[in-house]
N, C-alpha and C positions, 0 to 999 in steps of 0.2 A: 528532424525533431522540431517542438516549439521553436527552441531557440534560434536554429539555424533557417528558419523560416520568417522571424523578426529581424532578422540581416539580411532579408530579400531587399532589394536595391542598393545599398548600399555598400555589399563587398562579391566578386564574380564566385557562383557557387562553387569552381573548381576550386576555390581557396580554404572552404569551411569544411573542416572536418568534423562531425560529429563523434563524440567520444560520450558513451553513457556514464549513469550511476556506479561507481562500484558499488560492490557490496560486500559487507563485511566479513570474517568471520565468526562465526556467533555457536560455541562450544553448548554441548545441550545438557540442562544442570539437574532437566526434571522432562517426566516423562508426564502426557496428560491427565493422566488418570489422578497423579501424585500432586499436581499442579491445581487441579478441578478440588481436592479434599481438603487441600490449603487454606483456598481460596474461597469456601462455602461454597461450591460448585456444582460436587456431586448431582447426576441425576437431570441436569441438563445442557442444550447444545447452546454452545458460546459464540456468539456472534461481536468482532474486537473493531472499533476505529481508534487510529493510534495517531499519538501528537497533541499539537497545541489544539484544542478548538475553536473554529474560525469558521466563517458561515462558508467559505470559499467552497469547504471541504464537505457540507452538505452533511451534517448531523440530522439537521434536522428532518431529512427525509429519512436516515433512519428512524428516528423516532414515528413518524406517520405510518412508515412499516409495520412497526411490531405489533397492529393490532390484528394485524391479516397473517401473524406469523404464530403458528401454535403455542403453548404456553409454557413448554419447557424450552422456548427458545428465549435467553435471556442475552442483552447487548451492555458493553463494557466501553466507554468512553475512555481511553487509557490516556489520561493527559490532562495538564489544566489549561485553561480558557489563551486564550492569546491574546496579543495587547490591543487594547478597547475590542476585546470579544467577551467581556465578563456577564454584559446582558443577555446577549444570543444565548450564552451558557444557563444562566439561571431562566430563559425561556426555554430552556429543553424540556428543564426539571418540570416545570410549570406544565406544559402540554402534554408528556408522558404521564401526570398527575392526572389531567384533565379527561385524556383518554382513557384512564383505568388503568396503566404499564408500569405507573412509579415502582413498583415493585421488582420488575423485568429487565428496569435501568442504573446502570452502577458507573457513576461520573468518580474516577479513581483521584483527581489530581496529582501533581508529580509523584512518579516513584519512582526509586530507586534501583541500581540496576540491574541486581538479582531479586528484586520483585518482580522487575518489567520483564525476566527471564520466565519467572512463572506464567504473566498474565499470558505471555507469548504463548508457552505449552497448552496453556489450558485453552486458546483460540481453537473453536473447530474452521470457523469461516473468518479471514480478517476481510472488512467491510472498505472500499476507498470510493463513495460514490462520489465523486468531486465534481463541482461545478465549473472548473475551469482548472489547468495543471500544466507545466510545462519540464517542471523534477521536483519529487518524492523521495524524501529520505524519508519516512516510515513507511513508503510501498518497498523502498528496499531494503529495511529491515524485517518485512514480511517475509523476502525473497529470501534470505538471510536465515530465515527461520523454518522455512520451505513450507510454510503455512498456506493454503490455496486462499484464493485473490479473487473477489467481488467486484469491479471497476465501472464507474461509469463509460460512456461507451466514449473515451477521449482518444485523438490521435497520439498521445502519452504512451496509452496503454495496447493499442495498436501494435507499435514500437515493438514491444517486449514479445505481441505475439509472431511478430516476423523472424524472431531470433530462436525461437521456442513455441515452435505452432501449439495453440491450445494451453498456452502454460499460465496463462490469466483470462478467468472467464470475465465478461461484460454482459449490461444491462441494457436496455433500451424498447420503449421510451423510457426517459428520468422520470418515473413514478413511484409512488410510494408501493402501489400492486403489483406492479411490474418487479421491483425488488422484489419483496417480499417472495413473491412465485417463483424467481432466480436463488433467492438464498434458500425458499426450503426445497427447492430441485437439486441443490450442489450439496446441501446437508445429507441428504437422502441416500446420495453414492460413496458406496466402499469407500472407506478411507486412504485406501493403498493407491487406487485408480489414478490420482493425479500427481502419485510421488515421483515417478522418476521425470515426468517432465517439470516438476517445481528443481528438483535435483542437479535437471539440466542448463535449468536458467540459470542456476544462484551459479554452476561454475562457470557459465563463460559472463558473467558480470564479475567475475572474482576478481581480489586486488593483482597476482601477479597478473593476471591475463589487461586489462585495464590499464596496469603498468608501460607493460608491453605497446598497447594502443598512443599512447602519451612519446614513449621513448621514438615509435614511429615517426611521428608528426614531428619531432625535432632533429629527426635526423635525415627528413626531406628539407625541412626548411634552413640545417644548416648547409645540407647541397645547393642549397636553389640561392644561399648570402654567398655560397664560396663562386655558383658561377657566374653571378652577379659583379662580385669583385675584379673577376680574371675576365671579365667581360664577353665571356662563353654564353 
């Protein structure tokens, strides 16, 4: 992982275990169709970036997207701005204005968390094109949600595919075309096509199993303090 590669020289790699994201459980309160009619939806395909917004996480190439993206594809910024991101934020608005999308773009700020239950349902694509990533907690509550995963092309997300071949598609090059041609290609397929392997991801990042991973790592390192002691 990221992390365990920022500890390259400084600790022998036989010591670093990587342990992932868990991921939640997350009970389903709405189904999409119910969640789309809520939410003035009806009629078209939802494309979600979820969290703080912060340029890290690359909104703003969604918004370059959606001019290359047909017209009932509408994007849902689910989250408010993050700290000193309130400009970036208010340049979304401005540029999706500028390209003719203001329409197509819906900046939610916080909601609460049987809305965020909805906005989730009503997600056909959640969007993570991120510019740099090391852990995602709203790519794991995509997982969470079993929602299929847009990703830039990050060793982050790599990760998740070695666990779960094909269980998060990627993009590349970071283009705003290149999106665009990846999300209405993943829009295009059956709905069903990518369930069981989102199904498969979310259980083995699940908390007991996770647990388990944690419980390991300390019950090698209280072997390794006892034979330390006894000078074994």
């Amino acid at each position: 992982s990221e992390e365990a590669r920022r500890l390259g020289g400084l600790v022998e790699d036989k010591r670093v275990t990587v342990i992932p994201h868990f991921v939640e459980e997350r009970p389903r309160h709405f189904d999409r169709s119910e969640a789309k009619a809520h939410l003035d939806l009806e009629g078209r395909r939802v494309v979600s970036v979820l969290g703080f917004i912060t340029r890290q996480k690359g909104y703003d190439l969604v918004v370059e997207a959606l001019p290359h993206l047909p017209n009932d594809v509408v994007a849902l910024f689910v989250g408010r701005p993050g700290p000193r991101n309130q400009d970036y934020a208010e340049g979304l608005r401005a540029r999706a204005s500028d390209l003719g999308t203001d329409s197509r773009l819906r900046v939610t700020g916080y909601v609460q968390e049987d809305e965020l239950d909805r906005y989730l349902a009503a997600t056909d694509l959640a969007l993570c094109p991120f510019r740099e990533a090391s852990a995602s907690g709203s790519l794991s509550t995509w997982i969470a949600a079993e929602r299929p995963v847009l990703a830039s092309d990050l060793p982050l997300f790599s990760e998740y595919n070695e666990r779960v071949p094909e269980s998060i598609a990627t993009f590349h090059p970071y283009t705003p075309e290149r999106l665009a041609t990846r999300t209405e290609k993943i829009l295009g397929r059956p709905k069903e096509e990518a369930q069981p392997r989102l199904h498969a991801l979310r259980e083995s990042l699940s908390v007991p199993e996770i647990v388990a991973q944690h419980h390991e790592v300390y019950r090698r390192v209280l072997e390794e303090s006892s034979d330390l002691a006894t000078g074994q």
